[in-house]
C-alpha positions as CSV (number, residue, x, y, z in Angstrom):
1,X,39.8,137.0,8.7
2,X,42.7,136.9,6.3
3,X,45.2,137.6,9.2
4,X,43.7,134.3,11.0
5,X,44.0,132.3,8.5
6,X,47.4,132.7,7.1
7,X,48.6,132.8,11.4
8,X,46.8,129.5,11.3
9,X,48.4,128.0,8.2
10,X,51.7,129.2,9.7
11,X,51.1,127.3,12.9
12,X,50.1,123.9,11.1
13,X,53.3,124.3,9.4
14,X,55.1,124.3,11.8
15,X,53.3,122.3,14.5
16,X,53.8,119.6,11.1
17,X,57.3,120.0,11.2
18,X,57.6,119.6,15.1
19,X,55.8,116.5,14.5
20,X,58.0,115.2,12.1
21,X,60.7,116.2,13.9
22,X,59.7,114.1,16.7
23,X,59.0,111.2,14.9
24,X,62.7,110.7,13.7
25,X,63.9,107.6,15.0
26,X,67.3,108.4,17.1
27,X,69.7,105.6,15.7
28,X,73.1,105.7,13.6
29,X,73.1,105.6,10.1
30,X,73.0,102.1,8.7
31,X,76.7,100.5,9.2
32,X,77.5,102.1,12.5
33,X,75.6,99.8,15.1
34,X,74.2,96.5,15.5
35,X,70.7,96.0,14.1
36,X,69.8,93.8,16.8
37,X,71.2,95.8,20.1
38,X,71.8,94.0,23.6
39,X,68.5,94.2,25.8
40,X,69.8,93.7,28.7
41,X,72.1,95.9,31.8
42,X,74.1,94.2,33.9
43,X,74.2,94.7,37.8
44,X,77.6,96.5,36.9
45,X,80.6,95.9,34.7
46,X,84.1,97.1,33.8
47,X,86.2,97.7,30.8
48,X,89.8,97.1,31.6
49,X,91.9,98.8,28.8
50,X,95.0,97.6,29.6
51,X,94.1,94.0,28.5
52,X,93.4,93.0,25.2
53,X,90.5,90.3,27.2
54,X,89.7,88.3,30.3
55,X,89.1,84.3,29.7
56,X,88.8,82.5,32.2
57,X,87.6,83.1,36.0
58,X,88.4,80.8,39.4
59,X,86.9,82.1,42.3
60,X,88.4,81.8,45.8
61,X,86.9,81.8,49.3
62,X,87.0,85.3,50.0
63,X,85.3,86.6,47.3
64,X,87.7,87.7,44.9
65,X,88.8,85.8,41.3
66,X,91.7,84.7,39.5
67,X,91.4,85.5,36.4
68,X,93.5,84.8,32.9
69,X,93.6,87.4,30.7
70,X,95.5,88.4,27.5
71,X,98.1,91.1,26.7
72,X,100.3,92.2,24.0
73,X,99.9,88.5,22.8
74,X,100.9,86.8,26.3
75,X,98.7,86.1,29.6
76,X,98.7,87.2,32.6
77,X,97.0,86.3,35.7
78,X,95.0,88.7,37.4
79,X,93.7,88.6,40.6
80,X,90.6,91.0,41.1
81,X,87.9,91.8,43.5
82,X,84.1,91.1,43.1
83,X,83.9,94.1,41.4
84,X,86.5,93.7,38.7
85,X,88.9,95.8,40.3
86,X,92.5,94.7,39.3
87,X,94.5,93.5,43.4
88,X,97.6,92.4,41.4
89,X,98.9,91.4,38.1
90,X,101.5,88.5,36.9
91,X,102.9,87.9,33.5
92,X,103.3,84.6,32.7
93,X,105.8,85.1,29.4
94,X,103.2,82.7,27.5
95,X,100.6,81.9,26.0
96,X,97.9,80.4,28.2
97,X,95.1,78.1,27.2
98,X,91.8,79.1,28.5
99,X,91.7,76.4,31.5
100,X,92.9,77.3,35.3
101,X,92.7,74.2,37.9
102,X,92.9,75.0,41.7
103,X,94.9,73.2,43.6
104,X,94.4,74.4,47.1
105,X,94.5,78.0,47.6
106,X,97.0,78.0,43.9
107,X,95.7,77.5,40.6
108,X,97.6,75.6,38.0
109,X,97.1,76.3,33.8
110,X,98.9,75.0,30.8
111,X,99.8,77.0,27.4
112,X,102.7,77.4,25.0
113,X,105.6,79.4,23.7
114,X,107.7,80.0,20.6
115,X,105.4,80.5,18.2
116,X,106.3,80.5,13.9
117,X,103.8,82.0,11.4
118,X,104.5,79.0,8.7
119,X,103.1,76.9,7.2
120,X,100.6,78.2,10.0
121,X,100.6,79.4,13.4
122,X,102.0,76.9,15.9
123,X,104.3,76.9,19.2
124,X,107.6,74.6,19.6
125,X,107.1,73.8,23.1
126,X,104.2,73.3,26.0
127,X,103.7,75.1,28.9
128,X,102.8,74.3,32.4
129,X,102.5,76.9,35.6
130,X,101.4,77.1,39.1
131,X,100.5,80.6,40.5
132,X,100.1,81.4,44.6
133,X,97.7,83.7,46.3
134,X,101.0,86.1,46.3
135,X,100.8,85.8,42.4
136,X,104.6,84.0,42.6
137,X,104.0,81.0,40.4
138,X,106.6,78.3,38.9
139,X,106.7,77.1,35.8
140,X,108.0,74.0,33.2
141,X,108.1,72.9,29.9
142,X,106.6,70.3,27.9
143,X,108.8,69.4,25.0
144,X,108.4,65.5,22.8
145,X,111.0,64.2,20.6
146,X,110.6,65.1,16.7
147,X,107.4,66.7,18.0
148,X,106.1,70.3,18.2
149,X,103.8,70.7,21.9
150,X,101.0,73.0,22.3
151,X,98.7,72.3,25.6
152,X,94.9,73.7,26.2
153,X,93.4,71.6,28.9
154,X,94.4,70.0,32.1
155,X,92.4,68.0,34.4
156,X,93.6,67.0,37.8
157,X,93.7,63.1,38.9
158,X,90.7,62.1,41.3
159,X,92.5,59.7,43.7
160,X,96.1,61.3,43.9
161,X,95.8,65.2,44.1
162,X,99.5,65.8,43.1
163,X,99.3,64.5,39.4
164,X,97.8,66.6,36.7
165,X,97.2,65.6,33.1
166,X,97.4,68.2,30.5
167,X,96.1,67.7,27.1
168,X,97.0,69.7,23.4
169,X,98.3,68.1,20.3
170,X,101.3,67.1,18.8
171,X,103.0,68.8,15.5
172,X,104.9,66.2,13.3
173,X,107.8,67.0,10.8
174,X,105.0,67.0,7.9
175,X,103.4,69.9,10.6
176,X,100.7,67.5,11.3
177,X,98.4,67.7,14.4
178,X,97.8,64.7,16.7
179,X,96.3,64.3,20.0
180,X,98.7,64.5,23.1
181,X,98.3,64.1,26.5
182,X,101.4,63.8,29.3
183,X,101.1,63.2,33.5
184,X,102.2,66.3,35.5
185,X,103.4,65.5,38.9
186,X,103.6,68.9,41.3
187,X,104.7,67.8,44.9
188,X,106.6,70.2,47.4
189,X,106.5,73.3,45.2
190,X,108.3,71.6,42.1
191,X,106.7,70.2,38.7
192,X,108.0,67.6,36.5
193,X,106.9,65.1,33.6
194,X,105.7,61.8,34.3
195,X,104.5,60.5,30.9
196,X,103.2,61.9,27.3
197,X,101.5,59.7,24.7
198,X,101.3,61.1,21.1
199,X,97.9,59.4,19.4
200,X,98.6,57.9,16.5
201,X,95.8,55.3,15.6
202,X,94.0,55.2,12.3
203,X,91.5,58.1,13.2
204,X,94.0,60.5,15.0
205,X,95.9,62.7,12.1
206,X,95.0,66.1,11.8
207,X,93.4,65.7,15.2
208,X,93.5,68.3,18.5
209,X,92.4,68.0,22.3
210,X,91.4,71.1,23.5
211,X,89.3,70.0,26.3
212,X,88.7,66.5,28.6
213,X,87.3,65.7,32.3
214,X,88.2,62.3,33.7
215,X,86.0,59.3,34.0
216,X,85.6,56.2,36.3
217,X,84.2,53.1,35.4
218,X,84.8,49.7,37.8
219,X,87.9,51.0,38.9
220,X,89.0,52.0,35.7
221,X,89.6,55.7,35.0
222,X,89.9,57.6,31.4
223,X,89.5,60.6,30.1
224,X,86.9,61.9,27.7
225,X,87.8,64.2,25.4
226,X,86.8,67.4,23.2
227,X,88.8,67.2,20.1
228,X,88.7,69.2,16.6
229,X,89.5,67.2,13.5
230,X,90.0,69.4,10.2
231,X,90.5,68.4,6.9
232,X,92.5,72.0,5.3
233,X,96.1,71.1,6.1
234,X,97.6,74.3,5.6
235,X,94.9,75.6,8.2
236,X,93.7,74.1,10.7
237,X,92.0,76.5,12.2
238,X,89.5,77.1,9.0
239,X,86.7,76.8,11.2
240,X,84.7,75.8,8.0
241,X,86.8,72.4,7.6
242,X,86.7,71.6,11.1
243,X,84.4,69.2,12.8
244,X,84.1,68.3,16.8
245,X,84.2,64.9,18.1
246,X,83.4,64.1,21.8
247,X,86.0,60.3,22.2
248,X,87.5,58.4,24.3
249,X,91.0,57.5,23.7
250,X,92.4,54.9,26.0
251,X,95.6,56.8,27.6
252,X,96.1,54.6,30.4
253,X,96.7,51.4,28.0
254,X,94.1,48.8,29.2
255,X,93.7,45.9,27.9
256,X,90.8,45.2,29.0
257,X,87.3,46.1,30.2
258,X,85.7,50.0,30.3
259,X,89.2,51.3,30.5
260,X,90.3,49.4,27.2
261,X,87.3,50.5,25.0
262,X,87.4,53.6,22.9
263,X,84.8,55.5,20.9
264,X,84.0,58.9,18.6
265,X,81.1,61.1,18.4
266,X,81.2,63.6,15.7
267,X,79.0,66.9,16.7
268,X,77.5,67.8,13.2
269,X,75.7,70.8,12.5
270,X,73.3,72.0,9.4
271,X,76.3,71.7,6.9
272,X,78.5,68.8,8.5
273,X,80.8,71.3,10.4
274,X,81.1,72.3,14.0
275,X,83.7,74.3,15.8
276,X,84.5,75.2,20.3
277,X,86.6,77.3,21.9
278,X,88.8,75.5,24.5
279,X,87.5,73.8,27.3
280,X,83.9,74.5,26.5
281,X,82.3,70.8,28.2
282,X,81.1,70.1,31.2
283,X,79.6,66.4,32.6
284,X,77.6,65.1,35.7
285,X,77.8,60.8,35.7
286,X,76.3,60.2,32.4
287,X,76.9,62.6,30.4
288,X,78.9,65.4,28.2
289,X,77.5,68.5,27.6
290,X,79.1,70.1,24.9
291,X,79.0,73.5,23.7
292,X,80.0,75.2,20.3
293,X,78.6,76.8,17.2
294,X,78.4,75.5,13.6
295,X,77.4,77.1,10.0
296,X,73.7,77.8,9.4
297,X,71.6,77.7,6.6
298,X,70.2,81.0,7.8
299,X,68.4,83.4,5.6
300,X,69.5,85.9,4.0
301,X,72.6,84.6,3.6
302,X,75.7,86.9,4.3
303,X,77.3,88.0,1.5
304,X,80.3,85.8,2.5
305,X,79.6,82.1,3.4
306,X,77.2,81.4,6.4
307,X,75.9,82.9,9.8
308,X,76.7,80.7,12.7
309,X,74.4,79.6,14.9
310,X,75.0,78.2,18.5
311,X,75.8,74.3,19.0
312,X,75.1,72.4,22.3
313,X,75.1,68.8,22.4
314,X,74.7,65.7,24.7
315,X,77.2,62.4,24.5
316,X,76.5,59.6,27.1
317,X,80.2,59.0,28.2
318,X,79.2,55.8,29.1
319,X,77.8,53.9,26.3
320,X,79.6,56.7,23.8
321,X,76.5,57.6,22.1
322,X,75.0,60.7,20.8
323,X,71.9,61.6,23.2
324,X,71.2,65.0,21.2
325,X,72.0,68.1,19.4
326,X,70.6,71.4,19.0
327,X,71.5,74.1,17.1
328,X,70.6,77.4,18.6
329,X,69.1,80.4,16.0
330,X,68.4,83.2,18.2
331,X,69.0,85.8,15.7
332,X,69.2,86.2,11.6
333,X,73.0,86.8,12.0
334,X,76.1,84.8,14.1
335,X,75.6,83.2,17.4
336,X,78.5,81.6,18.6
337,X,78.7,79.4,22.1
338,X,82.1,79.8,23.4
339,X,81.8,77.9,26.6
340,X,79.3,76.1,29.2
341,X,78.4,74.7,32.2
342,X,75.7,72.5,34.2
343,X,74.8,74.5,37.3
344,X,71.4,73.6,39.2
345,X,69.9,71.3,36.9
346,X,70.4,73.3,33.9
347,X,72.7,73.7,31.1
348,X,74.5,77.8,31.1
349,X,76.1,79.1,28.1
350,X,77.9,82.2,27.2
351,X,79.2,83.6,24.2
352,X,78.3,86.1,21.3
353,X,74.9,87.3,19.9
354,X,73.6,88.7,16.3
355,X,77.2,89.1,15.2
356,X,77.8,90.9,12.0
357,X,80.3,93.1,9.7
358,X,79.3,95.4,7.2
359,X,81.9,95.8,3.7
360,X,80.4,99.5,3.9
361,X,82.0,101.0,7.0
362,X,84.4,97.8,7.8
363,X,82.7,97.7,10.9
364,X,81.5,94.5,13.4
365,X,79.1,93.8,16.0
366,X,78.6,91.8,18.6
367,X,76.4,91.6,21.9
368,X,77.9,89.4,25.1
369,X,75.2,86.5,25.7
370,X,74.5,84.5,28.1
371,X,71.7,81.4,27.7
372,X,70.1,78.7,29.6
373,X,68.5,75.4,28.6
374,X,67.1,72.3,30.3
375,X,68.9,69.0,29.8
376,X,66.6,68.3,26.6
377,X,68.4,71.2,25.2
378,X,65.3,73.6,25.3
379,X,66.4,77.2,25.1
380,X,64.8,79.0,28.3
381,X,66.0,82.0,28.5
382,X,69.0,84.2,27.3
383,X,70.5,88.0,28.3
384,X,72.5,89.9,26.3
385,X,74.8,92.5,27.3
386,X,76.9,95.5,25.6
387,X,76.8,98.6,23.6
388,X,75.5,98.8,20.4
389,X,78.7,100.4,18.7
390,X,81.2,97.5,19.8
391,X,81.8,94.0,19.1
392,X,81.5,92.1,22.3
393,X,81.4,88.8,24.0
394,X,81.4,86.3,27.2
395,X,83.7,83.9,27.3
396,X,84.1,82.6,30.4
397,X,81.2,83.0,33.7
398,X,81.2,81.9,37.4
399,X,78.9,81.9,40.3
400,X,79.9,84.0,43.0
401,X,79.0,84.1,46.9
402,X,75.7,85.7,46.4
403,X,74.5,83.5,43.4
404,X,75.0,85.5,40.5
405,X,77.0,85.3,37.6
406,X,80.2,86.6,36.9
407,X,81.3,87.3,33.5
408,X,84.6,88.0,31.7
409,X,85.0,88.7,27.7
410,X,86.1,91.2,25.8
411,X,85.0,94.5,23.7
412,X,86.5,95.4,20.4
413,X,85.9,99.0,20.1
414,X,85.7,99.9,16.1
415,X,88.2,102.6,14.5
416,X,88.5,103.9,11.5
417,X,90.9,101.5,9.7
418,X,88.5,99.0,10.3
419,X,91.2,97.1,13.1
420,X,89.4,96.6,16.3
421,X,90.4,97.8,19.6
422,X,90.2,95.1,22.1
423,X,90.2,95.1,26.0
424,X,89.2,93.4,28.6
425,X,85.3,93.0,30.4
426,X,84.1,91.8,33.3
427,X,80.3,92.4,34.2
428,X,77.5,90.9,37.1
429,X,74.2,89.5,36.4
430,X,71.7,87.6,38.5
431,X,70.8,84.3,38.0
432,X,68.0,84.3,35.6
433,X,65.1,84.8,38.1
434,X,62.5,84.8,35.3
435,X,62.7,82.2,33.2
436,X,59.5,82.2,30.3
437,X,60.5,80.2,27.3
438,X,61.5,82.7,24.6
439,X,60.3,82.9,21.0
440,X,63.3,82.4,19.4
441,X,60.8,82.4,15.5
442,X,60.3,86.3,16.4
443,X,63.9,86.6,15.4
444,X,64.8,89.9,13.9
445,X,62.3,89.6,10.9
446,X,61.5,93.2,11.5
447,X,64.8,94.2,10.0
448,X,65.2,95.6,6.6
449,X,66.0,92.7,4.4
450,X,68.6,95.0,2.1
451,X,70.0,96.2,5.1
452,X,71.0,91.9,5.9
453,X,72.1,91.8,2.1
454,X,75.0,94.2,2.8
455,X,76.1,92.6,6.0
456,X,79.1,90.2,6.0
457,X,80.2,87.2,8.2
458,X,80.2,88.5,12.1
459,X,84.1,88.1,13.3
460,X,84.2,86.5,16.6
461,X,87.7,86.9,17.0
462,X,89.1,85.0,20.1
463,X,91.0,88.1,20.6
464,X,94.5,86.8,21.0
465,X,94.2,83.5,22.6
């Protein structure tokens, strides 16, 4: 009877300790993953290590891409198959701004070159390129008198299919920004200058373009524009003193009628403060449908200034007025919008999800993510996409042939020093084909509130751009 009951004890011991055992939760120590890891898998995706990201996709009739992508701090143009395979690669020997415009079977883009470090970061001179289908491209550049050009946007001219009009800013002596805009003509294989205005009015100092569409109104055309004011001279890219403003400028010179009238709509969030990436509007014939991400009064704070939550906004082009703005808390930590679109009724955008950086291990996080909403602004559904060790996000997407989604990003890969180890992503996901309102209230709340008090600021790098 003793012999049983000390075998039996034994076994309870160590059926206990199985137990236990099994019980452990298999995660990484606190520090070494993101709390809140990406749900979803894409149909496929691929990690292209010789890029430090991919920005921007154009798709062509055959089913493969152009894409713009970044390396050793200068773009290239890719072109690449519909499953992210890399056909052929061009340098362009600049920097590009995350906007490509097809012109028949070519696509045309805009950047700049000779960069200086002080009193910040800024290029002497625009740029303006047309690549072929054989990747052979020409290129020009966009200089003003007693002015320093950088270009981000370019739109293409609705009547006359030859003239292009690229948008940026202007850098004074005092290294002041102001809105710029010039008229690209490309006809028989050549491109030359037509016209550049430098903004000056009473409103326009320390003032950017980085995105615009053209508008018509009784015959009239103009362009509304996505532009970031900031008020920290010595950076103007402190995202913290920057605000958006969806306006109409006036670069034709009319002196009359819709073509004559100007406006401003500043996109405010919680704290007064809104920021974009480049191009990140879209518009149908009444409004603009903006896309961005803002400081949040979200709680816990980090232990460095505020998350971010995601921005999208509505401005009737028309009457220049405000129709809404939401800002998007999916998570406790960053969200950031990085571009959008109107496809089927609905608004898309893509960007980063429940972003953060803990002191501890010097690490960050981020998730891709892609959302949609309805045009009140309603969040309806959202995916998120990458592994939980990385930092990652969308910033550009396209439909393709079949009717999904094509992605490109990037993945910052975290090392020891704390530095992170970009490359380039491109991933495939269907079209949302469930679409059940979320409960965006269930945010994390389930995480360990000291384990928020440690985390820092998420870094969404734009990776180089």
């Amino acid at each position: 009877m003793n012999y049983f009951n000390k075998t039996t004890l034994v076994m309870l011991l160590l059926a206990a300790v199985a137990l236990v055992a099994g019980c452990k939760k298999d995660t990484k120590p606190v520090g070494y993953s993101n709390p809140n890891p990406a749900k979803d898998t894409p149909m496929y995706e691929t990690a292209l290590s010789e890029f430090t990201g991919l920005y921007r996709l154009s798709p062509n009739s055959d089913g493969t891409f152009y894409a713009l992508a970044s390396r050793n701090y200068a773009s290239s143009v890719l072109k690449i198959d519909g499953s992210g395979t890399v056909l052929g690669t061009k340098d362009l020997g600049f920097s590009a701004g995350r906007c490509m415009v097809k012109t028949g079977e070519s696509i045309m883009m805009v950047g700049s070159k000779g960069y200086h470090s002080s009193p910040y970061t800024m290029a002497d001179m625009g740029m303006v390129a047309v690549v072929d289908p054989s990747l052979d491209f020409v290129a020009m550049t966009v200089t003003e008198t007693q002015y320093k050009i950088e270009l981000k946007t370019l739109a293409q001219d609705s009547e006359d299919p030859t003239l292009f009009y690229a948008g940026g800013w202007a850098i004074d002596n005092d290294y002041i920004q102001y809105p710029y805009i010039c008229t690209i003509e490309y006809r028989d294989g050549l491109l030359s200058k037509i016209h550049g205005k430098v903004f000056h009015g009473s409103n326009d100092a320390k003032c950017r373009i980085i995105g615009m569409v053209e508008k018509k109104v009784s015959d009239q055309k103009d362009f509304i524009v996505e532009m970031i004011h900031y008020s920290n001279a010595d950076d103007p890219e402190d995202e913290g003193s920057c605000t958006v403003h969806i306006a109409k400028l006036n670069y034709f010179d009319e002196e009359w009628g819709w073509g004559h009238s100007t406006w401003d709509v500043a996109i405010d969030g919680p704290l007064g403060d809104s920021y974009a990436s480049n191009n990140s509007i879209d518009s149908d014939d009444e409004n603009i449908y903006f896309f961005g991400y803002c400081n949040d009064e979200k709680t816990p704070k980090p232990v460095d200034g505020y998350w971010n939550s995601g921005c999208v906004a509505t401005v009737n082009w028309r009457e220049g007025r405000e129709v809404w703005t939401k800002v998007v808390s999916i998570t406790s930590k960053d969200e950031v919008f990085h571009q959008g679109q109107l496809i089927n009724g609905c608004l898309y955008a893509c960007g980063g999800h429940s972003g953060l950086r803990y002191p501890s291990t010097k690490m960050r996080f981020y998730n891709g993510l892609v959302a949609k909403f309805d045009l009140s602004g309603a969040l309806l559904d959202y995916k998120t996409f990458g592994a939980s060790d990385c930092s990652s996000l969308i910033g550009h997407f396209v439909k393709d042939l079949n009717g999904n989604l094509v992605c490109v990003g990037w993945i910052g890969e975290n090392t020891e020093s704390g530095r992170l180890l970009y490359m380039g992503w491109f991933l495939k996901t269907d079209f949302f084909t469930n679409s059940a309102k979320p409960d965006a209230s269930k945010r994390d709340e389930n995480q360990d509130e000291a384990l928020n008090q440690c985390c820092s600021h998420g870094h969404h790098s734009l990776a180089n751009d």
